[in-house]
Backbone as CSV, one residue per row, in Angstrom:
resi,resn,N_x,N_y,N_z,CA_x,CA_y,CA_z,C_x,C_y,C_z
1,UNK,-77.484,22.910,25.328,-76.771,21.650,25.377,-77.704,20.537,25.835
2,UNK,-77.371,19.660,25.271,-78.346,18.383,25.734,-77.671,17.386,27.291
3,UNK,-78.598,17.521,27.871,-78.123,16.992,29.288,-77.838,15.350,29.328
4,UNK,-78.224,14.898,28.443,-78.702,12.934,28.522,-76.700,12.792,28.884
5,UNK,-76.630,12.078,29.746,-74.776,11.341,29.563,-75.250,10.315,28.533
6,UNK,-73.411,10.099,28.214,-73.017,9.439,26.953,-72.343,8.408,27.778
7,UNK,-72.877,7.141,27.796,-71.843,6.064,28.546,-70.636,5.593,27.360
8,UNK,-69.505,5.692,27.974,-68.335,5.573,27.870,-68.718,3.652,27.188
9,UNK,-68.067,3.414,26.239,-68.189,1.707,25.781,-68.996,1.195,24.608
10,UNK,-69.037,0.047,23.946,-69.462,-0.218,23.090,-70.803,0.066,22.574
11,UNK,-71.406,0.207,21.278,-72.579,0.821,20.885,-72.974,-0.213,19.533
12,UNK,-74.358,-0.480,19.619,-74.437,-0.963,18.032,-75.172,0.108,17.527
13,UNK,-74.617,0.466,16.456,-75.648,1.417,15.812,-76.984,0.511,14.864
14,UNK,-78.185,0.960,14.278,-79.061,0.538,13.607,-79.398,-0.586,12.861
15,UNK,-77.929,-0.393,11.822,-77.505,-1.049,11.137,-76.679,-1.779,11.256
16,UNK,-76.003,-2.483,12.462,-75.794,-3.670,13.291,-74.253,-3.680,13.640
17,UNK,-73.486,-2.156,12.672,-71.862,-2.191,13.368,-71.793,-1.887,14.927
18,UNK,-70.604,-2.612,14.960,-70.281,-1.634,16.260,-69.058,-0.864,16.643
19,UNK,-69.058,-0.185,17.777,-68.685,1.368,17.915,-68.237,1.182,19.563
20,UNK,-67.293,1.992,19.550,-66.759,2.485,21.067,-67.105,3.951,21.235
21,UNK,-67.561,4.125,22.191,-67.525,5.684,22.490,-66.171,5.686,23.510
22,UNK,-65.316,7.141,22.717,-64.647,7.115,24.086,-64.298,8.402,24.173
23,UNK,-65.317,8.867,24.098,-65.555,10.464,24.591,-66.514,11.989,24.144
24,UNK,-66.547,12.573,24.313,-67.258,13.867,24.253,-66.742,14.697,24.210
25,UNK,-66.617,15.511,22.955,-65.836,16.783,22.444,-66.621,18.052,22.621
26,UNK,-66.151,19.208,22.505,-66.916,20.594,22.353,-65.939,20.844,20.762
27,UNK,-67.054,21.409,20.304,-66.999,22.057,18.849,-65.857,23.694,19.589
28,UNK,-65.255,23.489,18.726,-64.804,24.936,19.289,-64.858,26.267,19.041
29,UNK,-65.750,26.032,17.829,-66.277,27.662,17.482,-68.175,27.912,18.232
30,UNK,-68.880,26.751,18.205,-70.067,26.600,18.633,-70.404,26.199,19.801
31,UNK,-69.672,25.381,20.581,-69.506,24.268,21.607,-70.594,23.602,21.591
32,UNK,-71.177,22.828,20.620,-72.066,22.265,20.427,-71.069,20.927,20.961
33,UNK,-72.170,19.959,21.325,-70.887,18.535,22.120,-71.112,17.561,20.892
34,UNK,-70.237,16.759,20.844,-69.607,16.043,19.848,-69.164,14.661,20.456
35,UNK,-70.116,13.423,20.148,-69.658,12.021,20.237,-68.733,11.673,19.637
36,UNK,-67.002,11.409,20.268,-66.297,10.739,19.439,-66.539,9.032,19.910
37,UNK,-66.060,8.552,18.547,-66.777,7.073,18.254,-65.671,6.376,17.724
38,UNK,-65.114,5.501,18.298,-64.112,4.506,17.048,-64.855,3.252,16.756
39,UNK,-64.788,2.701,15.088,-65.191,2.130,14.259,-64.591,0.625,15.124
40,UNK,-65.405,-0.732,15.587,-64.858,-1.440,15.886,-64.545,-3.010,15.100
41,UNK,-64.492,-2.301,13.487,-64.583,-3.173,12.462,-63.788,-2.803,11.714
42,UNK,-62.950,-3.066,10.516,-62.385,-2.453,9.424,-62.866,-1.694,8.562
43,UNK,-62.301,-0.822,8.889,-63.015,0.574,7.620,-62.630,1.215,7.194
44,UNK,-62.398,1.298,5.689,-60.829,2.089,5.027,-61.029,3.734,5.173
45,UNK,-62.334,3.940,5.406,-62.160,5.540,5.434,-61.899,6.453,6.343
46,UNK,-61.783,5.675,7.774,-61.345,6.088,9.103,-61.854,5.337,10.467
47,UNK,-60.725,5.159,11.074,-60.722,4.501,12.677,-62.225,4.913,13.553
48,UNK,-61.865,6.455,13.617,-61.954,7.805,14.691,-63.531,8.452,13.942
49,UNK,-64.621,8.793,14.577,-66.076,9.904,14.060,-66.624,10.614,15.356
50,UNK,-66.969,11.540,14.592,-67.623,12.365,15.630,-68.850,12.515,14.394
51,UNK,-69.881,12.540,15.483,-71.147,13.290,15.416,-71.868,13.710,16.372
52,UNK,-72.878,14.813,16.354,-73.384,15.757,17.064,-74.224,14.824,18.509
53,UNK,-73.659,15.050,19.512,-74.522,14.159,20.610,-76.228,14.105,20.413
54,UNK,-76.601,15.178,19.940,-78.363,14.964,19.774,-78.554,14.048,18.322
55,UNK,-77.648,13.762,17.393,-77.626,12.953,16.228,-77.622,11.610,17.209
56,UNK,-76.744,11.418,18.215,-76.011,10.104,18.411,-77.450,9.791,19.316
57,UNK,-77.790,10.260,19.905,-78.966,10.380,21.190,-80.140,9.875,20.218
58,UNK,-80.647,10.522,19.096,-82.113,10.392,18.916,-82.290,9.381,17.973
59,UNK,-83.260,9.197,17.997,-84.550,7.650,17.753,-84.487,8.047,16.474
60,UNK,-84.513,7.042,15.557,-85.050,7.155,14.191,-86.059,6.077,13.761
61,UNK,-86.547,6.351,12.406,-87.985,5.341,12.305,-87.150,4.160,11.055
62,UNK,-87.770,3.651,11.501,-87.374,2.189,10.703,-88.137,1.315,10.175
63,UNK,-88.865,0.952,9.177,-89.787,0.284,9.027,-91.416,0.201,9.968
64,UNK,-91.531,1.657,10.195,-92.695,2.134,11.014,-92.129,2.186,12.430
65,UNK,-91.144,1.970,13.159,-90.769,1.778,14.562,-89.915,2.782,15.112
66,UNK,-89.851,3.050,15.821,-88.677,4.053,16.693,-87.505,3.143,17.751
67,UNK,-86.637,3.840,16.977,-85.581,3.218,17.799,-84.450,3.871,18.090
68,UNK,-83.453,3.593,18.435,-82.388,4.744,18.949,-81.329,4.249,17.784
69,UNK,-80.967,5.428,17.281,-79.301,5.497,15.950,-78.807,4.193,16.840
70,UNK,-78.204,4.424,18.181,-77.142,3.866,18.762,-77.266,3.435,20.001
71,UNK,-77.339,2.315,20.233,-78.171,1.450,21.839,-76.252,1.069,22.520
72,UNK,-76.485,1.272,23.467,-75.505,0.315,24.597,-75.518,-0.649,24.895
73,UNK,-74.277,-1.435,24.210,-74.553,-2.868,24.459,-73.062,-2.894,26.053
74,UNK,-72.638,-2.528,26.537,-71.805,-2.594,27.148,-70.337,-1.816,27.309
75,UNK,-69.518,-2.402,28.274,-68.120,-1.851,28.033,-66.933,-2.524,27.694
């Protein structure tokens, strides 16, 4: 399991939406942990996401740079 906490509150992801975290799931066949995320924009394909906390956690490259999927902008 990955130890980093998940602060509870708004997130921009990469690509400049933003996101609430408002919580941390266990998978229940794996217990792998699971960022749930609500969409804080209109989005016809769903409110509510989960993805894998080490997805939500790690840096990706961007035009040669490292940066994080999903930064904390607050609560």
């Amino acid at each position: 399991m990955n130890k980093s906490k998940i602060r509870l509150g708004r997130y921009r992801n990469y690509k400049g939406k933003e996101y609430k975290v408002v919580g941390v799931a266990l998978h229940s066949e794996t217990l792998e942990e699971l960022v749930v995320y609500q969409a804080l924009y209109p989005n016809k394909k769903s409110k509510l996401w989960v993805r894998p906390k080490t997805m939500f956690l790690e840096k990706i490259n961007l035009a040669g740079k490292k940066i994080p999927r999903f930064k904390y902008i607050g609560k």
